[in-house]
C-alpha positions as CSV (number, residue, x, y, z in Angstrom):
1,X,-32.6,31.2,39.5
2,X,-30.9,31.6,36.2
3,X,-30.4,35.0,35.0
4,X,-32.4,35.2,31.6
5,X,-31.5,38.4,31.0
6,X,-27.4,37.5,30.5
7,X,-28.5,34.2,28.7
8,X,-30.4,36.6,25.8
9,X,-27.7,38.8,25.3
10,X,-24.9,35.9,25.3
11,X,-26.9,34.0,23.2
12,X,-27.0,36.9,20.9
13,X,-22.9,37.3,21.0
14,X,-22.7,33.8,20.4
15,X,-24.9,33.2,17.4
16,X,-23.1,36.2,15.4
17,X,-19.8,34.7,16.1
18,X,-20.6,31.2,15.0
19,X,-22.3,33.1,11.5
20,X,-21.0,36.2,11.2
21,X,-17.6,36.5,12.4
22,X,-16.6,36.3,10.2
23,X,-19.5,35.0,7.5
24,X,-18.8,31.7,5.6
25,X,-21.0,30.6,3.2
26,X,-20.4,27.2,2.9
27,X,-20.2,26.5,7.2
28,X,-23.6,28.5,7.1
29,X,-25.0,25.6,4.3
30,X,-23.3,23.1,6.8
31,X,-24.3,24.3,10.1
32,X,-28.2,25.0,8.4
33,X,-28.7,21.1,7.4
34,X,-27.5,19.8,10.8
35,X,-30.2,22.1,12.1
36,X,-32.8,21.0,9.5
37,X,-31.9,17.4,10.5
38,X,-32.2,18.5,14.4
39,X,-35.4,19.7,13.9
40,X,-36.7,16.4,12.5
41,X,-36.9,15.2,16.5
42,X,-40.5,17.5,16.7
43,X,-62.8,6.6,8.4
44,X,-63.9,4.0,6.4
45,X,-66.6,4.3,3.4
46,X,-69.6,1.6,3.9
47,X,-70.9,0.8,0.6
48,X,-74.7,1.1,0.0
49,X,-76.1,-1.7,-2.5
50,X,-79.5,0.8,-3.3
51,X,-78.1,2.3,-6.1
52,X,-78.2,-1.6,-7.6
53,X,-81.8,-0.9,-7.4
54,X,-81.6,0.7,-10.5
55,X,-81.0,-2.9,-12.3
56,X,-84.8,-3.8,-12.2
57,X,-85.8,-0.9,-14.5
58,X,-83.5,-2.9,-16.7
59,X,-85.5,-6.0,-16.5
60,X,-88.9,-3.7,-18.1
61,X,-87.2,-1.9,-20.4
62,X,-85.1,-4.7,-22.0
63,X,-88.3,-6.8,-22.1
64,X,-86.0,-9.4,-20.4
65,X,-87.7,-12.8,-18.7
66,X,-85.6,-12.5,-15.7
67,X,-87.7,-13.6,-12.6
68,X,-87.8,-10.6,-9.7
69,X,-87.3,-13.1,-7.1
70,X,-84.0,-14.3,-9.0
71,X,-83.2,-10.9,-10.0
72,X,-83.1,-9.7,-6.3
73,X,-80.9,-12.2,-5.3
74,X,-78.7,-11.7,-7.9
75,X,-78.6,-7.7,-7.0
76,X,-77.9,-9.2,-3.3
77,X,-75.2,-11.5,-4.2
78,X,-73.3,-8.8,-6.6
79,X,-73.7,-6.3,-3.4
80,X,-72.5,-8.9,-1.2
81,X,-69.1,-9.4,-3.5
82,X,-68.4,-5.8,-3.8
83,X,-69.1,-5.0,-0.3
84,X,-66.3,-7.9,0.8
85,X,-63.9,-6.8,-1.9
86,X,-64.2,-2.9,-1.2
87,X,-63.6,-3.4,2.5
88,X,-60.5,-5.9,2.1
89,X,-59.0,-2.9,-0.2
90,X,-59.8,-0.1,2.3
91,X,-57.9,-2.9,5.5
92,X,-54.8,-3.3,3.2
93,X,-54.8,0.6,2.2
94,X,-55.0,1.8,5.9
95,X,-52.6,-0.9,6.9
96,X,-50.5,0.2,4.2
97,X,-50.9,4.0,5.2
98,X,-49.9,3.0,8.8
99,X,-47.0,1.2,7.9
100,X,-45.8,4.3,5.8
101,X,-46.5,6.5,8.4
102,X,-44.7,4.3,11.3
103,X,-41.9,4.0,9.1
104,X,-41.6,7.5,8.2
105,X,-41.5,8.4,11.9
106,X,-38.7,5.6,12.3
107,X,-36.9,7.2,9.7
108,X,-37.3,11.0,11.5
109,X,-36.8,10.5,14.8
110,X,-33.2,8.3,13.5
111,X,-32.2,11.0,11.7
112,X,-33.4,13.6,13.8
113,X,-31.0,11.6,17.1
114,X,-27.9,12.5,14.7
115,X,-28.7,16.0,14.1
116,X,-29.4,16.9,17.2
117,X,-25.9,16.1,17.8
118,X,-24.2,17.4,15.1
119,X,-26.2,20.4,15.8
120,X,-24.2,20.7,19.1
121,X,-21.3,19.8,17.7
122,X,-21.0,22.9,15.1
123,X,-22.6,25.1,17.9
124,X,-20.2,24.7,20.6
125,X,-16.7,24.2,18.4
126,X,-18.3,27.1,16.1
127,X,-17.8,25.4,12.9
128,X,-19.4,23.1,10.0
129,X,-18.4,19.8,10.1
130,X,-21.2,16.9,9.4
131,X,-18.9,13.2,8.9
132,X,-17.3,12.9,12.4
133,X,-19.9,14.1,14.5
134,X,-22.1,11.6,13.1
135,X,-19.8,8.6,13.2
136,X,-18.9,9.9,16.7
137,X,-21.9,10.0,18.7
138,X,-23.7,7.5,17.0
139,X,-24.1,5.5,20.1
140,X,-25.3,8.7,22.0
141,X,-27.9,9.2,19.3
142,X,-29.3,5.6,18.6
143,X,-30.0,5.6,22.5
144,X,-31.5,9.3,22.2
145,X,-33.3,7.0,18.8
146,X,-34.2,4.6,21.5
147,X,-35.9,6.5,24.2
148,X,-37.7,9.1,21.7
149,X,-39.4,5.1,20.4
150,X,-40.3,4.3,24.3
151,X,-41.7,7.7,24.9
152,X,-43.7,7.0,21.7
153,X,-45.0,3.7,22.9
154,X,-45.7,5.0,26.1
155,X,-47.9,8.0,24.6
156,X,-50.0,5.5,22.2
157,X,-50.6,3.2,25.5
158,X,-51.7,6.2,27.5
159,X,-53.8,7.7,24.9
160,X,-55.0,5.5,22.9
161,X,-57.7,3.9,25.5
162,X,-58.6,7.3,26.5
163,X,-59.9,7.3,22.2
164,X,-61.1,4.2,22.3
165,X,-63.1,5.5,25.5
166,X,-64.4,8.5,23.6
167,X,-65.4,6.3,20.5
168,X,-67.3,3.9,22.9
169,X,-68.9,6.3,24.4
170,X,-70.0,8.4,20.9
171,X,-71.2,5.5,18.8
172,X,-74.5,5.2,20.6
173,X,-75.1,8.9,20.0
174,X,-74.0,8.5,16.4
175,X,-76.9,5.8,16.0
176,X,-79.2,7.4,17.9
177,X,-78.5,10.9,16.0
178,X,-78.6,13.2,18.6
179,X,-76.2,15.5,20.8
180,X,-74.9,14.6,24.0
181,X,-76.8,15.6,27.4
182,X,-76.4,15.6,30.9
183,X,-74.3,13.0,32.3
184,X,-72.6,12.1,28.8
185,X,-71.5,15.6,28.7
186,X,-70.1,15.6,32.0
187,X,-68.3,11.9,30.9
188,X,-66.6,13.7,27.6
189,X,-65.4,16.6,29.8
190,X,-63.6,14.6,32.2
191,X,-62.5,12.5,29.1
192,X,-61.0,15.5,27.8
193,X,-59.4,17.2,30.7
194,X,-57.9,13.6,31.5
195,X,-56.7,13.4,27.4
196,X,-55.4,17.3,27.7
197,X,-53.1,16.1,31.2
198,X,-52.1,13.4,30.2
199,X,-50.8,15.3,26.3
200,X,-49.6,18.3,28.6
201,X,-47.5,15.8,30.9
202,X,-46.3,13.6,28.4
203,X,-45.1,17.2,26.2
204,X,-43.4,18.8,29.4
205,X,-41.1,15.8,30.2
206,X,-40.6,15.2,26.2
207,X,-39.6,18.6,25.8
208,X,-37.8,19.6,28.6
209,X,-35.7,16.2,27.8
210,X,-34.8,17.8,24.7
211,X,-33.2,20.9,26.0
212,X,-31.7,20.2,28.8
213,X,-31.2,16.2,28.4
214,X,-29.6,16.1,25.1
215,X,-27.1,18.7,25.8
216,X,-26.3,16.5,28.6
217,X,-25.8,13.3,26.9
218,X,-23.4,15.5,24.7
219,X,-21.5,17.5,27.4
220,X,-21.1,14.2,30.0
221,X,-20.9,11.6,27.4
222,X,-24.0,9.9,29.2
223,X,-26.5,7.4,27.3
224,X,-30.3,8.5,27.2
225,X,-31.2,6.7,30.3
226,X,-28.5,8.8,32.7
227,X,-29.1,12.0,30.9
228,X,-33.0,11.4,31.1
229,X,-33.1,10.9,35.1
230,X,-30.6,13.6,35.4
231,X,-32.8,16.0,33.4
232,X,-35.7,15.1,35.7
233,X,-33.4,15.9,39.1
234,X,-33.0,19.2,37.6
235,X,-36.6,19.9,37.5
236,X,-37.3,19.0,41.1
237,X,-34.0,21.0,42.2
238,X,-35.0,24.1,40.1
239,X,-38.9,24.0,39.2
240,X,-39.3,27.5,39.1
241,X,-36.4,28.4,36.8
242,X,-37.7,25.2,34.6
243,X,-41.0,26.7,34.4
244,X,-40.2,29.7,33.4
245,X,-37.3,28.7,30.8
246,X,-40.5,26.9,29.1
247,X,-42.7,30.0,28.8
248,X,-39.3,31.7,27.4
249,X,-38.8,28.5,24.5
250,X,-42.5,28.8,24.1
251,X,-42.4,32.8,23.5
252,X,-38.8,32.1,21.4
253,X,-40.8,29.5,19.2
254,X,-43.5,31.6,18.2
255,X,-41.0,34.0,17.4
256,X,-39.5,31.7,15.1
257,X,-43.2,30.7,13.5
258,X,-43.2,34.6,12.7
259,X,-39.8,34.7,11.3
260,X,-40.5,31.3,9.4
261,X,-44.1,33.2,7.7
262,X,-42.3,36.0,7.0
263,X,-39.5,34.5,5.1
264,X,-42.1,32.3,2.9
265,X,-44.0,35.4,2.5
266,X,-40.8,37.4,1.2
267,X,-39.5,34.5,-0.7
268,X,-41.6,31.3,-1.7
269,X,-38.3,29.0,-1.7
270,X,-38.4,29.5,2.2
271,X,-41.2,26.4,1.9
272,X,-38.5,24.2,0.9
273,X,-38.1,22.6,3.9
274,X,-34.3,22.4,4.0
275,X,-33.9,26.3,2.1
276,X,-36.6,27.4,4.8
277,X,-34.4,26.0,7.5
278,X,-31.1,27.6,6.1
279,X,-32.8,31.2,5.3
280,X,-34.0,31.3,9.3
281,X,-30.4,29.5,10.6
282,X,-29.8,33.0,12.6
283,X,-32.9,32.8,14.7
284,X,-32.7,29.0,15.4
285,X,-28.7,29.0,16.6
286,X,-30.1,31.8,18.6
287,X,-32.5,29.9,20.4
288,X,-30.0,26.7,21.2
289,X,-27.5,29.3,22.2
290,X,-30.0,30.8,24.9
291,X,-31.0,26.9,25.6
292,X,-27.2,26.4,25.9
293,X,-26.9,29.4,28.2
294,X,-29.4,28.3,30.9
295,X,-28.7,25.3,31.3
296,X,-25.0,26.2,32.0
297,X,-26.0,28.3,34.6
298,X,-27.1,25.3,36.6
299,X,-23.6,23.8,37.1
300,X,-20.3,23.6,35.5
301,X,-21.0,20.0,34.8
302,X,-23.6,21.3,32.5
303,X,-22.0,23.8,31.1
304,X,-21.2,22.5,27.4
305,X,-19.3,25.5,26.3
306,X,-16.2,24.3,28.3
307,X,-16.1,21.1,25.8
308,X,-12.9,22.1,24.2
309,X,-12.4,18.0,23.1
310,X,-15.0,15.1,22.7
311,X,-15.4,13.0,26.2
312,X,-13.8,9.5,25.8
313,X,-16.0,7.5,23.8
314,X,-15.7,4.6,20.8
315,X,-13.7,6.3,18.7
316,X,-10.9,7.1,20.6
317,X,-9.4,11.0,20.2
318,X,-10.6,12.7,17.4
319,X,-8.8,12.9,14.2
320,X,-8.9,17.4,14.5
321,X,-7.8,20.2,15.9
322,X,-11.2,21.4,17.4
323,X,-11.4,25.4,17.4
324,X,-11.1,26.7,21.0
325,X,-14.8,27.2,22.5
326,X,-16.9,30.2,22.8
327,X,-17.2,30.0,26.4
């Protein structure tokens, strides 16, 4: 069982050494962007063609000869064209949202692979240093890239059918304007408790990946794959120190949320994303310090406050003289 209580009040030790002892300015402003980069790893409109109805008022007021007949099927033929053109510009719009979106979750979870490491990297050798962290683990975090992309494929292939389900199953009732009843009901609460499993399952092993996996990767040298089955051997050697490590984070996080509202509250700059990050840097190195801690206390081979030097890798021994560790 790992003893929370010491991993609170080293964590605390830790996090004023690496910002307060003594205070640098400049290593804070380094330390807070590989942080803000860390943290980077978390209808359609029918067209109705009544209001062309309007156009035969036109045709007694202008004194016009147009026949009805012809003048409806003109109305229908106008409705028909606008109908076609507004739903090819809502397809290429949503496709175009889509892409953005896919794209700009590309470009997250990319960057977000490097700062977790980087992160690390100025947590355990206590320091601010962005350039050869990044060129250093680079394979490390384009396999972390990889796997976060294949959790993300497997989440869409889980849970999108169970929406498609849903939508299925809702359309009738849509047409048929009324509420659910009886066994419908019963069909969208299985639905749901299946969706909410299936989200909660998906979240554990994504999350308890990051904590423990990552560190891993960086303290072993070890490619996502490894560190990912290793990760889940930990959780079926220690499930009861896992769980409760996770109600820990989860109480830590909300702790941070009210730290995070209270500094935008005192000063508005702190909804600049990467200001916001820098003005709370205190409570977030405290909480990877106590993530640190625990898992240390599962073995020295997870214990990354012995890395004095990076493990053999691509690039050889590093061109520094690393400080000595806080462990």
């Amino acid at each position: 069982m790992i003893n929370f209580t010491r991993a609170f009040d080293s964590a605390w030790e830790r996090m004023m050494v690496i910002l307060f002892r003594p205070f640098d300015f400049g290593k804070w402003l380094v330390i807070g962007l590989s942080a803000f980069l860390a943290g980077l790893l978390q209808g359609g409109n029918g067209f109705n063609g009544s209001s062309f109805n309007n156009l035969g008022n036109l045709n007694k007021s202008s004194g016009s000869q147009i026949p009805s007949a012809n003048l409806q099927q003109l109305q229908s033929s106008f409705a028909h064209i606008i109908t076609g053109m507004q739903i090819g510009l809502i397809v290429f719009l949503a496709a175009v949202f889509m892409l953005f979106i896919f794209a700009l979750i590309f470009v997250m979870y990319w960057l977000g692979a490097r700062g977790q490491f980087l992160l690390l990297d100025n947590v355990v050798r206590n320091r601010g240093n962005i350039g050869w962290p990044w060129q250093y683990y680079s394979r490390q975090a384009n396999s972390l890239f990889g796997i976060y992309l294949l959790f993300m494929a497997v989440s869409f292939a889980i849970i999108v059918p169970i929406i498609v389900v849903a939508v299925v199953m809702a359309l009738p009732l849509f047409h048929q304007h009324r509420w659910p009843a009886g066994g419908e009901i019963v069909g969208f609460i299985v639905l749901g408790l299946v969706y909410l499993a299936i989200v909660f399952a998906l979240g554990f092993v994504f999350f308890v990946f990051r904590e423990f996996g990552v560190p891993i990767m960086f303290r072993n040298g070890l490619m996502a794959r490894p560190a990912f089955m290793e990760t889940m051997g930990l959780i079926g050697k220690h499930p009861g120190s896992v769980m409760i490590f996770i109600l820990l984070r989860i109480a830590l996080s909300i702790a941070v949320a009210v730290v995070s509202v209270a500094a935008c509250c005192v000063c508005c700059i702190g909804v600049i994303p990467y200001v916001g990050t820098v003005a709370i840097l205190p409570a977030l190195i405290y909480v990877r310090c106590f993530t640190l801690d625990c898992l240390a206390q599962f073995g020295p081979q997870y214990d990354v406050w012995t890395v004095d030097v990076p493990p053999p890798g691509p690039l050889g021994t590093p061109p520094f003289t690393p400080q000595p560790p806080l462990g």
